[in-house]
N, C-alpha and C positions, 0 to 999 in steps of 0.2 A: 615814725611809726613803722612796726615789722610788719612784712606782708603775710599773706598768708601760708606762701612757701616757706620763710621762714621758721613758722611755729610747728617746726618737727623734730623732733629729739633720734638722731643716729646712733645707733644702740647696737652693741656686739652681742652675739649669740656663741656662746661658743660652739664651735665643732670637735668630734670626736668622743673622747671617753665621756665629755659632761653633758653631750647633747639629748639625749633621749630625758635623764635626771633635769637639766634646763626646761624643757618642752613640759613636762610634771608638774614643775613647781609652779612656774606661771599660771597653768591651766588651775590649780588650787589658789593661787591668789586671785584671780579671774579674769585672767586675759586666754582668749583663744590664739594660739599661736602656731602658726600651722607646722608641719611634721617638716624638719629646717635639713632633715636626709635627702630631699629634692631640690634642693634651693638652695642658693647662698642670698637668696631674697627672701625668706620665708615672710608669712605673711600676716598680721595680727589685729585683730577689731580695733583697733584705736589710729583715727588717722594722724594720731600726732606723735605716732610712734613709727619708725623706718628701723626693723631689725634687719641686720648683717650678719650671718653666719660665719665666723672666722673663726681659727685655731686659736685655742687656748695660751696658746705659746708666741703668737705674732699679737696678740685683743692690745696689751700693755703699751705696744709700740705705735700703735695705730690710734688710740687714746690720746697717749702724750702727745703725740704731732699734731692733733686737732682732727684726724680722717674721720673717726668717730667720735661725740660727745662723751660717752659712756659706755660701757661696758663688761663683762662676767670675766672673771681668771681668776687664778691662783694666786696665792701669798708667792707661790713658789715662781713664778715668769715674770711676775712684779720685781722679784729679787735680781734674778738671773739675769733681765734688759735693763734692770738699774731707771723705771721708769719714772716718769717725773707726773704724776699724776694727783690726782685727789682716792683716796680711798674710802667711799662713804660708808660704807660698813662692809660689815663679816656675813657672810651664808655658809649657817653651816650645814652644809651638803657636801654629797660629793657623787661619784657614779653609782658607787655600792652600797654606801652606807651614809650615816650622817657624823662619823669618826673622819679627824682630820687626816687627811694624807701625810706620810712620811716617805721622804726622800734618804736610802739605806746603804750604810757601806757592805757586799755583801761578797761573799765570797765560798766558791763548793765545799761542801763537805767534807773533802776528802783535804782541803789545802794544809798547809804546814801553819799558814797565816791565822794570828791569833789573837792582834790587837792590828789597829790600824800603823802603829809603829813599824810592823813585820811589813808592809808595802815598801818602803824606802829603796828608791832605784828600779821600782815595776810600774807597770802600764793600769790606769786606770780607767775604762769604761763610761760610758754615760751622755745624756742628752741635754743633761744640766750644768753645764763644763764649768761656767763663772764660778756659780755657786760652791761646785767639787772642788775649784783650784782655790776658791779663797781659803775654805775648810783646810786642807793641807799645810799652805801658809801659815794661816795660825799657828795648828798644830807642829811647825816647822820638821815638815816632812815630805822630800825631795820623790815625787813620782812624778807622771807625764798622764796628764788627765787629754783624754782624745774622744772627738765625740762618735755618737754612736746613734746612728738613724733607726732607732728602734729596735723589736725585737733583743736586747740587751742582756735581757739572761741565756739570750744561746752565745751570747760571748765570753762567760763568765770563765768560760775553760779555754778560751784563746787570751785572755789577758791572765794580768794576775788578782783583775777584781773590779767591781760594777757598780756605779752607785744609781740604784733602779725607784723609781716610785712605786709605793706599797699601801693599800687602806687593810687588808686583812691579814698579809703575808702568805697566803693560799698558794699563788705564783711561783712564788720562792722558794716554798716548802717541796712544792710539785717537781722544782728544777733541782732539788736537790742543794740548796744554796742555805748558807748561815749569815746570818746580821751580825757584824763588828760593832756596826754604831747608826746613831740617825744623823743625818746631817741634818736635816731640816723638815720642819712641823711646816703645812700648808694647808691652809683653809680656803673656800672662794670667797672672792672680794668683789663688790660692786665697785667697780671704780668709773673716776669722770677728771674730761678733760678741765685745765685750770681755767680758760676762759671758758668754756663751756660753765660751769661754778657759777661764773660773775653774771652769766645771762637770767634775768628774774626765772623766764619762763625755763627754759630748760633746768634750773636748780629746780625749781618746783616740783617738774616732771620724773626729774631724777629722784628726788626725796619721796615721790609719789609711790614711783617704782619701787624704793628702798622699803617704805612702810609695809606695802601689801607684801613684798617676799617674804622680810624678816614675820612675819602675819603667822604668814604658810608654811612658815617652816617651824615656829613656835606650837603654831596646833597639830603637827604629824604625831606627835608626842602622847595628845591630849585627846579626850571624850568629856562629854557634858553628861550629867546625869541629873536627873528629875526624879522626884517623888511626892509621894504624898502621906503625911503622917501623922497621927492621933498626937493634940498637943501634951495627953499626957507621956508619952511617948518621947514628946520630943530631942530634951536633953541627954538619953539614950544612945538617940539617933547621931544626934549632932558629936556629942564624943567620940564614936566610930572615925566620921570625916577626917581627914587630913589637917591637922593643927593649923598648919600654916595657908590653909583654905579660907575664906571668909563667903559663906553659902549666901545664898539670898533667902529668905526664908518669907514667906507671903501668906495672909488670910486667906481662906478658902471660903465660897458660901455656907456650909458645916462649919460653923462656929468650933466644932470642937475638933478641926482639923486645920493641917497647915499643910502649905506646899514648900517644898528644900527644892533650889536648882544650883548647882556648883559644877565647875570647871577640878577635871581628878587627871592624871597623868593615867593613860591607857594600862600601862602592865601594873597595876595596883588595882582596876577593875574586877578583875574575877575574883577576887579573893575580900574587894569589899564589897560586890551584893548581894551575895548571901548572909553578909552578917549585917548588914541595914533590913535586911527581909527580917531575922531571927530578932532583930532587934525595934520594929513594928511597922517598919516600911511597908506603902505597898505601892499599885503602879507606878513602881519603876522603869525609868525607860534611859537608854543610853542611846547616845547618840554623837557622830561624827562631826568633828571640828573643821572649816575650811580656811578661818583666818581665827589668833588670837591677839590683838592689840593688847597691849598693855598703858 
C-alpha cells in the first residue's frame, strides 16, 4: 500500500516565456496556482499536486530521468533533447498567442542570401543547435550551426544567419530580418514520465490535469448564448445558429415559448445577435466559458 507521501504527482511549470500564459491557463481550468515569478516552488490548492518551476528547455530532461512525473514544454525541446517520454496531449497555447511557434531560418535584409542553399560554408546562429544541424543534414548543406545564449537576433549581423523562434514574426520584422524557411512547427506538450504512466494514481492525475487544460483551452474560443423564443418563431431562429451546432432547445412555463442555449465560437458573436434579435429572440444573454469538455 502507497503512503501518503507517495500520492503526489511532481509537475513541471515551466519558466520563462510560457510562465505568465502557464499560471492563465490553470487558473481557467480551476486550479489556483500561485505567481511561479517568486518561486521555483510555486504553490497550488491541490495537495496531491508538487509544482516545480523549470525552463522550458531543461522540463524534457528532468521528465525522462524520473526527477519530475510530468510536465509542460515544447514539441520544440522534446525534439532538440531527443527525450524519451510520454506525451499526453497537445496545448495549444503559447506566450502570445494560441498559433503554434515556428522555429525560422532567418537572415537581415540586406544579405545576398536567398535560399538556405546560399549559407553553405557560413556560420549559423541559434539555441536549438540539434534540431538546426539535423535540418542542414538533410538538406545536405555544409554550415557550422554554434549556439547562441539568447538575444539571437542581435547576432544575425555577426553571423551569416540565425535560426530564432517566432509565434508572430513582430521581433524579426523589428530587427530588420527575412525568413528563408521554418525549420520546425512547435506546439506545448503535456508530457509524463514512462513509469510515472504505469503508476494507477499518477496516470490518473495526469489525465486529470490533461482534461481540465485541454477544457480551457477549448472554451477561450467560445461563449454560450441563451434565449428565449416565441415557438412560432422558432425554426427562424434556429436557421440563423451555426449548422454544425446542435442547441438545446427547452419548454418554458409560456407554452408558446421556448428556451435555445448553445455553445457559438466568440468572433461570430456580434454579427449573430442582432440577427437572432431581428429574427424574434429575446433575452438574450451571453456569457463566458471556463472549460468545454467535449
Amino acid at each position: 500500500m502507497k503512503t501518503k507521501q507517495e500520492n503526489v504527482l511532481k509537475l513541471g511549470i515551466p519558466a520563462g516565456s510560457l510562465q505568465k500564459a502557464t499560471n492563465a491557463l490553470f487558473a481557467r481550468a480551476g486550479f489556483d496556482l500561485s505567481d511561479s515569478k517568486r518561486s521555483y516552488l510555486p504553490a497550488i490548492d491541490d495537495a496531491e499536486i508538487q509544482p516545480i518551476c523549470l525552463r522550458a528547455q531543461e522540463m524534457g530532461r528532468y521528465v525522462g530521468d524520473g526527477v519530475l512525473d510530468a510536465g509542460i514544454t515544447g514539441y520544440d525541446w522534446i525534439t532538440e533533447n531527443d527525450c524519451d517520454v510520454i506525451e499526453v496531449c497537445e496545448l495549444a497555447y503559447s506566450k502570445a498567442t494560441s498559433n503554434p511557434a515556428r522555429w525560422v531560418l532567418a537572415v537581415p535584409n540586406e544579405s545576398d542570401v536567398q535560399k538556405p542553399e546560399d549559407l553553405a560554408g557560413g556560420i549559423v546562429a541559434t539555441e536549438l543547435v540539434g534540431v538546426a544541424k539535423k535540418y542542414f543534414a538533410e538538406k545536405n548543406i555544409d554550415v557550422k550551426v554554434e549556439f547562441s545564449w539568447g538575444a539571437t537576433e542581435v547576432k544575425a549581423r555577426l553571423v551569416d544567419a540565425i535560426v530564432e523562434l517566432t509565434e508572430t514574426g513582430s521581433s524579426l520584422r523589428a530587427n530588420n530580418l527575412r525568413i528563408l524557411d521554418t525549420i520546425i512547427v512547435s506546439t506545448t506538450r503535456l508530457i509524463a514520465n514512462k513509469d510515472a504512466w504505469q503508476d494507477d494514481f499518477k496516470r490518473e492525475k495526469i489525465e486529470n490535469i490533461s482534461i481540465l487544460l485541454q477544457a480551457a483551452i477549448e472554451a477561450r474560443s467560445k461563449v454560450g448564448l441563451k434565449m428565449n423564443v416565441k415557438k412560432a418563431d422558432l425554426d427562424a431562429v434556429l436557421k440563423i445558429l451555426p449548422a454544425e451546432k446542435s442547441p438545446t432547445v427547452s419548454s418554458l412555463a409560456d407554452a408558446n415559448y421556448a428556451a435555445i442555449d448553445v455553445i457559438i465560437e466568440d468572433k461570430i458573436e456580434r454579427a449573430l445577435v442582432p440577427a437572432l434579435k431581428r429574427a424574434g429572440a429575446s433575452g438574450i444573454i451571453t456569457y463566458p466559458l471556463n472549460k468545454v469538455i467535449h
